[in-house]
N, C-alpha and C positions, 0 to 999 in steps of 0.2 A: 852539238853545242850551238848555241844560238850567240850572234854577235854583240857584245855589249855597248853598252850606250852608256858612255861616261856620267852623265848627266844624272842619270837614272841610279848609276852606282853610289855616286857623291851623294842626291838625295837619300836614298837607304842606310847609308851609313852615317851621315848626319843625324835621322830621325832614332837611330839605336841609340848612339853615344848620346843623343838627347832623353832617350827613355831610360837610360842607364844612369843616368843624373838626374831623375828623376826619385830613384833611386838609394841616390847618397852613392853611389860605386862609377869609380871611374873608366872609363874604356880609352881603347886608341885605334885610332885607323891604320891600316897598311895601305899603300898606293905605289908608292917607289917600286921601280923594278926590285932592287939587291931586297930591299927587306921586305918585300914578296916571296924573293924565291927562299928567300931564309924563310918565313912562315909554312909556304909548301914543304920544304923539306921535313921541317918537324913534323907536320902531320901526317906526312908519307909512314917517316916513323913510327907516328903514332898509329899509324892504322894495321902498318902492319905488325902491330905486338895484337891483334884481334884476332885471337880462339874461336868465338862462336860470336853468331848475330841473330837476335829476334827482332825480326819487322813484324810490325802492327798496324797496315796502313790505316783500318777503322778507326784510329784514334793519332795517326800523322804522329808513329814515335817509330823511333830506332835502339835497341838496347845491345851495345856491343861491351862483350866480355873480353877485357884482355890479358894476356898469358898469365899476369900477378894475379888472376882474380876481380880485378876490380873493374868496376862497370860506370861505361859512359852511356851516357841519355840526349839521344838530337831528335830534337822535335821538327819535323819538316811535313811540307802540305806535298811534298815529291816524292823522298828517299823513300821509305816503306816502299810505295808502289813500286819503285825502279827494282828493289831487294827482293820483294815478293815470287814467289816461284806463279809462273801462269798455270792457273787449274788441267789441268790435261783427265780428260775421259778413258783413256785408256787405249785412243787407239788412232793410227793415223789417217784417216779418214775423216777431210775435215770441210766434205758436203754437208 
């Protein structure tokens, strides 16, 4: 992980909850520590009710299936890659 730059965070999240109101739907930021790790907590949960995952980095999605059935969609220009398994030829010899 790379170190964040406050600045850079506040920008990003400013210019969402401005595209989100562009919108007519409204968002909210986290920043505070406590309702931070309240946020992470949830999604820890949430990640871990995930059965199966299809990455698709051609097209920068992620489709996670979880235990109910039902299915999330994160568009990311990273995740896919990171999920993706690395192509391997078969053999370990890697002249």
């Amino acid at each position: 992980m790379t170190a964040t730059d406050p600045d850079r965070i506040d920008e990003a999240t400013a210019r969402i909850v401005d595209l989100e109101a562009e919108l007519e739907a409204s968002g909210t930021t986290t920043r505070e520590e406590q309702a931070l790790a309240r946020a992470r907590a949830v999604l820890h949960e949430w990640v871990d009710s995930v059965s199966a995952v299809v990455a698709t980095p051609g097209v920068g999605r992620v489709v996670l299936i979880h235990a109910n059935g039902t299915e999330s969609r994160i568009a990311s220009p990273e995740l896919p890659f990171l999920l993706a398994v690395p192509v391997s030829f078969g053999g370990d010899d890697t002249t």
